[in-house]
C-alpha positions in Angstrom: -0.5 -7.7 11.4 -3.9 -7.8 13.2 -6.8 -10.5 11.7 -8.5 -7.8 10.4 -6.0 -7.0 8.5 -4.5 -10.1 7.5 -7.9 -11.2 6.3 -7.9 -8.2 3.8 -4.8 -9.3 2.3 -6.0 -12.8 2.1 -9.3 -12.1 -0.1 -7.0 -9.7 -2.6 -4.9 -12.6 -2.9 -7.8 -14.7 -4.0 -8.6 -12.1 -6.0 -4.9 -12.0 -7.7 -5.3 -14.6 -10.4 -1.2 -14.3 -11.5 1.5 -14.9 -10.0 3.2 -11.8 -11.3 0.8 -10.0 -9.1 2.0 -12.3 -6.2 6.1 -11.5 -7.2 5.4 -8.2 -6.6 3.2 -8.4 -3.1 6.7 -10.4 -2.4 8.9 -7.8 -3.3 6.9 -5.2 -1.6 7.2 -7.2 1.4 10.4 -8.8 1.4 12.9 -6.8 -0.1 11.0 -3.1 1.0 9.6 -4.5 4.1 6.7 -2.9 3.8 3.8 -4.5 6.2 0.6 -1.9 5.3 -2.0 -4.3 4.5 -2.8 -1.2 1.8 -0.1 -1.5 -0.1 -0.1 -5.6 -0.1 -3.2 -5.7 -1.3 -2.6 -3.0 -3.9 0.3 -4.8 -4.8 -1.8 -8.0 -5.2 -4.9 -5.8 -7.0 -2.1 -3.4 -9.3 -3.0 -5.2 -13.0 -6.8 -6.3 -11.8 -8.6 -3.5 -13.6 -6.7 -4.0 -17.2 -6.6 -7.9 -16.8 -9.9 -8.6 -16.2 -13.8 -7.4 -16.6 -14.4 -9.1 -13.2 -13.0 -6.6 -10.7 -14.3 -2.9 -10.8 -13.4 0.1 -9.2 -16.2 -0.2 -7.3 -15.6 -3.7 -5.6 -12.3 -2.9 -5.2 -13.3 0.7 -3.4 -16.0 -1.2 -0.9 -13.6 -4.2 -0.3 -10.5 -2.5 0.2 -11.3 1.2 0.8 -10.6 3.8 -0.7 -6.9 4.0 -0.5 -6.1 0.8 -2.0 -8.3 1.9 -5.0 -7.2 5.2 -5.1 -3.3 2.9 -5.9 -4.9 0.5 -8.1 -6.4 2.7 -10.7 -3.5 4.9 -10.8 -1.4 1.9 -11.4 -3.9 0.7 -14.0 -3.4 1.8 -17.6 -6.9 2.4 -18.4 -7.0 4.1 -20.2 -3.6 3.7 -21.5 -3.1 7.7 -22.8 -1.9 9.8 -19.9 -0.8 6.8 -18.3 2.8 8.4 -17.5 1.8 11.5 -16.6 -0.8 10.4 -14.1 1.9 8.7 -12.7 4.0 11.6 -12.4 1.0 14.4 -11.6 -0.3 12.0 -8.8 2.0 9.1 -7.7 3.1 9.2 -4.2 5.8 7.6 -3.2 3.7 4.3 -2.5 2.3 4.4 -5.4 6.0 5.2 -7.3 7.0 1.9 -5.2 4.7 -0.3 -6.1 5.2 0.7 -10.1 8.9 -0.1 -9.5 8.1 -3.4 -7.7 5.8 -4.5 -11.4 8.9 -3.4 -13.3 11.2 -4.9 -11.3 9.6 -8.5 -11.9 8.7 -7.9 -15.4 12.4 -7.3 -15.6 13.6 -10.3 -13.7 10.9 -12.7 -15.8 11.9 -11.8 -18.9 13.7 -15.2 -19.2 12.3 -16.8 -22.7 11.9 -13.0 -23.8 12.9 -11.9 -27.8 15.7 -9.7 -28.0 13.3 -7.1 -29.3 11.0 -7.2 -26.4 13.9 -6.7 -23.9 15.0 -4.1 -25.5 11.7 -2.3 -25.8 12.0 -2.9 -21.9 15.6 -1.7 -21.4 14.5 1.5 -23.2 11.0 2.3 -21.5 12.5 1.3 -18.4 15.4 4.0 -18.9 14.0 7.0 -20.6 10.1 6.7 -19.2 9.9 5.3 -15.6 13.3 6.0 -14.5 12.7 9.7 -14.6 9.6 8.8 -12.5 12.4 7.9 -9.8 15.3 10.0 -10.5 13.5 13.1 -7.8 12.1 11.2 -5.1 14.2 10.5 -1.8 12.3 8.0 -0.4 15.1 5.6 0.8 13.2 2.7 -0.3 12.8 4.6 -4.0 16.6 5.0 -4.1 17.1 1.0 -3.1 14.7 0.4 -5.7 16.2 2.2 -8.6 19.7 0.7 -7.6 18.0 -2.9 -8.3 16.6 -1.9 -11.7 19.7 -0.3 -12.7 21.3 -3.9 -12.0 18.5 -5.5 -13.8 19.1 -3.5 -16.9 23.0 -4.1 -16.6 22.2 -7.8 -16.7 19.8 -7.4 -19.6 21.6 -4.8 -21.7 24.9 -8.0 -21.0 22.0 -10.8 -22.2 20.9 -8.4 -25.5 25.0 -7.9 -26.2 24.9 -12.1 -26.4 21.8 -12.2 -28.3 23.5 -9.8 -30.8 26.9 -11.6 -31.0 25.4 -14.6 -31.4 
């Protein structure tokens, strides 16, 4: 990656105050291989508009450029109605992969989690973003959804303890 470049993704790290948000710039690069400064530092930037009153659009925009903003927002859930369906009207498959890559952590940190709350997870995972997935060919979108399906295998095993317990 040229110092340009690398210097981009360096400031949205700084930017990223979670370590969720790091997870998933790690999963983006490590297990999809994906090496567009873009999408790291979307990756890094994806919750920064719901988590905090700091970063704007508008930094984000003259920072970044438009692309990585144009992914941010559409990964943000402000506002939270129509939040699917902007997904599904105007989610590439970048942006498709980088929603995957959130739920895909969320769904491997779900350690200390209620049995309620993994279930609400198991479900919305299934019957909401799933679809999302379930038409796009994008051979890193298939990979993906093979990982979440194990995920939820290993979950829907932990809530079958929980309940027998």
């Amino acid at each position: 990656m040229p110092p340009s470049e690398l210097r981009n993704v360096e400031i949205a790290y700084m930017m990223a105050k979670f370590e969720h948000l790091r997870r998933v710039a790690i999963i983006v690069i490590d297990v999809f291989g994906v090496r567009d400064w873009r999408m790291i530092c979307a990756a890094l930037l994806h919750d920064s508009l719901e988590d905090t009153k700091d970063i704007t659009p508008e930094i984000i925009e003259h920072l970044f450029g438009t692309r990585v903003c144009q992914i941010v927002k559409l990964l943000s859930k402000c506002p939270k109605e129509g939040y699917i369906q902007r997904l599904k009207t105007f989610g590439d498959s970048e942006v498709l992969l980088l929603k995957g890559c959130d739920r895909l952590d969320n769904l491997r940190s779900m350690t200390s989690a209620t049995g309620e709350f993994i279930q609400k997870q198991v479900t919305e995972t299934e019957n909401v973003l799933m679809p999302l997935w379930s038409d796009n060919n994008d051979h890193r979108i298939v990979h993906l959804r093979t990982l979440i399906g194990l995920e939820l295998i290993c979950l829907k095993n932990k809530l079958a303890f929980i309940k027998s317990a």
